[in-house]
N, C-alpha and C positions, 0 to 999 in steps of 0.2 A: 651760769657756767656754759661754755661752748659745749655743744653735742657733735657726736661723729655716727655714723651708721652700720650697723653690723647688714650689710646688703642681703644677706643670703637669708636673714629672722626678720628682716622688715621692721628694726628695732633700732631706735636712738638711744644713746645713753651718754651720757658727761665724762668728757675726756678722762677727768681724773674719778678712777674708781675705787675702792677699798679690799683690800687685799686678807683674809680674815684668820690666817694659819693661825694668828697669834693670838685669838680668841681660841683655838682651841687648844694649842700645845706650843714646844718646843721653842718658845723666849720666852720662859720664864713663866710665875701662873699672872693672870688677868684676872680678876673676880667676874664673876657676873654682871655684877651692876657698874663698874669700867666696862665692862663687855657693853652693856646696852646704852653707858650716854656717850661712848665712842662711838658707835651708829647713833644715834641720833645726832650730834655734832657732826658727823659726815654728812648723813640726807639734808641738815639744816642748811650746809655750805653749798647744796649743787649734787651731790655726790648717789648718783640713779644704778650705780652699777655694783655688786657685790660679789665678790670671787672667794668660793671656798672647798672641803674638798671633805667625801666622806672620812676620812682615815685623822681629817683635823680634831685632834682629842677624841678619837675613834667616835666621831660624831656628835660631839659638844659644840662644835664652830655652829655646823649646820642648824642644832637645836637651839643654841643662840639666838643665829639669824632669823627664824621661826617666829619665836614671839615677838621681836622688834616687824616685822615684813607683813604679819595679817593686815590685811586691809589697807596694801600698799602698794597698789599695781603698775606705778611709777617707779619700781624699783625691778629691776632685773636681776637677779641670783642665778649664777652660774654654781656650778659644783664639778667635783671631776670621780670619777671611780678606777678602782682597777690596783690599788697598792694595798689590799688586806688581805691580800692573797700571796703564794709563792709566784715570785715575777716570770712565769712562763706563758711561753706563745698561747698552748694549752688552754689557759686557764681563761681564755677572753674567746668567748662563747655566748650564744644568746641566752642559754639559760642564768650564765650567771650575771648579763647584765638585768636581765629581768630582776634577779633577786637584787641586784646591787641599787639599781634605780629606787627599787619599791622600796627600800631603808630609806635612801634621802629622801622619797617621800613621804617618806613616817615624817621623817627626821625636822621635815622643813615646809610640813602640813599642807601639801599640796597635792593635789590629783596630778598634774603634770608640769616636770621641772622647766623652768625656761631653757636653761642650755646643760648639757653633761657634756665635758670633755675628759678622754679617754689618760688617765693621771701617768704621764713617762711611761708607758709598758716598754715591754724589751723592743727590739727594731725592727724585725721583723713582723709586729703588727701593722704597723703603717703600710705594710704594702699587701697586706692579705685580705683578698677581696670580701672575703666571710665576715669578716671581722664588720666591714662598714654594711656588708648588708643586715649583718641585727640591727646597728646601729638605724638603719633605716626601718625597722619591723616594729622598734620603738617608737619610732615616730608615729608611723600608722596608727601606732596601738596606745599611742598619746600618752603615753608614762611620759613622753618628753616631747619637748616641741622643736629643737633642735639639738644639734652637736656639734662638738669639733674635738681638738686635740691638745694637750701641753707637751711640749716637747725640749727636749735636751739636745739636739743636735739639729744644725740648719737640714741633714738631709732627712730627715724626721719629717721639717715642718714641709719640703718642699714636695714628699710621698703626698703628702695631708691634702696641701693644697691643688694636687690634680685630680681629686675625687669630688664629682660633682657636689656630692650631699653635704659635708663640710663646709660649716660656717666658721669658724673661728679657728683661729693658732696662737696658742699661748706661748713665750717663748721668753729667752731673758735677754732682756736687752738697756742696755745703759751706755754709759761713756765709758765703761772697761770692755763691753763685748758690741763691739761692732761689725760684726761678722755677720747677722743677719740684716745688715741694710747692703750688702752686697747682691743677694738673688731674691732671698726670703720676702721682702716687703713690696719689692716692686712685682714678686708673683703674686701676692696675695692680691693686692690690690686689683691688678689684672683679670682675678679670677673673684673677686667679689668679694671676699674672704676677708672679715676681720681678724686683725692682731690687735691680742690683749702683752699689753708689755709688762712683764714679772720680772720680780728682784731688782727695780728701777732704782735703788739705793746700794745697789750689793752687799745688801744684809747690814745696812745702817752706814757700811763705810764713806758712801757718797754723803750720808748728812755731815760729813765735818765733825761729830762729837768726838771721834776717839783719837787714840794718843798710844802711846807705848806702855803705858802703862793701865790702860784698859781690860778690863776683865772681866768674864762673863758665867753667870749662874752654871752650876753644872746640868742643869735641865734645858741650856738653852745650845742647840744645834752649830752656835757660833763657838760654841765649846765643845763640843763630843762629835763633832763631824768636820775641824778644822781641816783633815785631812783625808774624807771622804770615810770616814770609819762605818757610817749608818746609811748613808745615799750619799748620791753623785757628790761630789764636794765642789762641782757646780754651783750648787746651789746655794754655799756657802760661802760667801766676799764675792759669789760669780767665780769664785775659783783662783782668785786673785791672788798669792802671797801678802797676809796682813801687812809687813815693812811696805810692801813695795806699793800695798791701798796707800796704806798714808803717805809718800812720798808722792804720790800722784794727785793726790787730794791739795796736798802743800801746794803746789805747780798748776792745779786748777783753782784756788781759791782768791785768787787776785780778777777769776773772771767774772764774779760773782754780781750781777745788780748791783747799786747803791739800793739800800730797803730791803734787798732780798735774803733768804738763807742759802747757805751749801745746796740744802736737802730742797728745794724749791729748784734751785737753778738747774738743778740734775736731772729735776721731773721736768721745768721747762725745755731742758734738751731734748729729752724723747719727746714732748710733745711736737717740737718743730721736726721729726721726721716724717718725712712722706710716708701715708699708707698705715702709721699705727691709726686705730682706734681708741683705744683705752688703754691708761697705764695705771697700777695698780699697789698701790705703795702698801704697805700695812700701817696702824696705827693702836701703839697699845693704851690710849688715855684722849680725854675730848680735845685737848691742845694739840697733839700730833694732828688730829685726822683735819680741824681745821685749817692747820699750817699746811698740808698736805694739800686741803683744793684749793686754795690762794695762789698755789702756783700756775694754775691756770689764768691767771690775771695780769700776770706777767707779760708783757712784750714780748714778742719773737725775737730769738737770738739772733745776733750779726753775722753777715758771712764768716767775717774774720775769729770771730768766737768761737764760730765752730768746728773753724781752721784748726784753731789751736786746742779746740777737745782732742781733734783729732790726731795731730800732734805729741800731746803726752800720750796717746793711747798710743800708737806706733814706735814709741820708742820705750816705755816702760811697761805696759802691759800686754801688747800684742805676743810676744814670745812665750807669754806662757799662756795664752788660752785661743789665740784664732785658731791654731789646728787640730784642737782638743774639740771642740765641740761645732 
């Protein structure tokens, strides 16, 4: 698999990485044992990069990724903190990330985490200078060896990325939000700054399986957050009106490869942007997460192709989320 480089951690890792919410919670339950040969079917494909978060199954994802990761030092684990608390400026303090760090490393059997990003806090952290200097006291003090941020709005990531200590920005990016290839990626890059790309399927809708008459568990977030009821509803289709997913899905699916999937040709799109690093699909079973790094095999997309992503996105999807986020 092609590698890209996080500049600012001195670390390579394989375009397509795994995304691991759904080992801990909120689509539905996973077993254990799908929990562990979906990671091993990813690391088997290429797959060096694993993204997860304390709060995933209040720290089931993490402990997952734990006993698969001993004695795996070709794999990079990122994790994020900062959502098992009440969401205030407050509460993001060095003492608490000391405590917060030293769970994941309970959690994820390590003296020091490779990457912690600070998990969406409210907005005004991103620009409070205290805030990054724990983050750098952590460093020092080797609980972690770097950090960055996941963020919900482009001026989120773009605070993020003027702070020198800041290696990464998590952000969501697909063929429905294209709002951060406007400032966001060409600063990052600029500033050394990997971009990990989240929700590269808009919560499955880009794989082409659903229909109108699609339905989903009542434990899974594409049900009980359809309309931002639990967190951002961002984070859910990307924020997309379900009708108007699948109607855009129809109108991009004639761009699709010969050989390829929906869910492929979507991760090849963000791959061909400038300045991502890693994108990070989730996979609940060994067939996803393989169909998942195959799209790295894929051919660069056409100019003209990407004409016309862009296309449906400006006239069916841009109205309802460029100036949301």
């Amino acid at each position: 698999m092609e590698t890209r480089s996080f500049r600012r951690m001195g670390r390579d890792v394989g375009v397509i990485g795994l995304g691991a919410w759904q080992l801990g919670a909120d689509w539905g339950e996973v077993s254990e044992e799908d929990a562990h040969a979906t990671l091993q079917a990813a690391a088997d494909a290429g797959v060096t990069f694993f993204d997860t978060a304390d709060v995933y199954g209040d720290g089931r994802s993490e402990r997952v990724i734990a006993t698969f990761v001993r004695n795996r030092p070709d794999i990079t684990v990122a994790t994020k903190m900062g959502r098992r608390v009440a969401q205030e400026p407050s509460a993001y303090t060095l003492e608490n990330f000391r405590s917060w760090t030293d769970r994941s490393r309970a959690n994820l059997g390590v003296d020091t985490l490779d990457l912690v990003q600070l998990h969406c806090p409210p907005t005004p952290v991103y620009s409070t200078g205290a805030v990054y200097d724990a983050l750098d006291t952590l460093v020092q003090e080797k609980r972690i060896a770097a950090y960055g941020v996941s963020v919900e709005r482009v001026d989120e990531a773009l605070a993020a990325i003027a702070r020198p200590g800041v290696a990464s920005v998590q952000i969501i990016l697909n063929a429905f939000r294209l709002k951060p290839l406007e400032q966001v990626l060409p600063a990052a890059a600029e500033a050394g700054v990997g971009i990990i790309a989240r929700v590269p399927l808009a919560s499955g809708l880009l794989s082409g399986r659903y229909d109108r008459q699609t339905t989903f568990a009542a434990d899974d977030h594409r049900n009980y957050n359809r309309h931002g009821e639990a967190f951002d509803v961002g984070e859910t289709f990307s924020g997309v009106d379900f009708e108007t997913g699948l109607e855009a899905v129809r109108r991009l699916r004639p761009l699709v490869p010969e050989g390829a999937t929906m869910a492929q040709f979507a991760l090849r799109w963000i791959l061909d942007q400038p300045g991502v690093t890693v994108v990070i699909p989730g996979a609940r079973n060994p067939d996803q997460a393989r169909a998942n790094a195959a799209a790295a095999d894929l051919a660069p997309l056409s100019a003209e192709t990407l004409d016309e992503v862009r296309a449906v996105y400006h006239e069916l999807i841009r109205p309802q989320v460029h100036d949301r986020w």
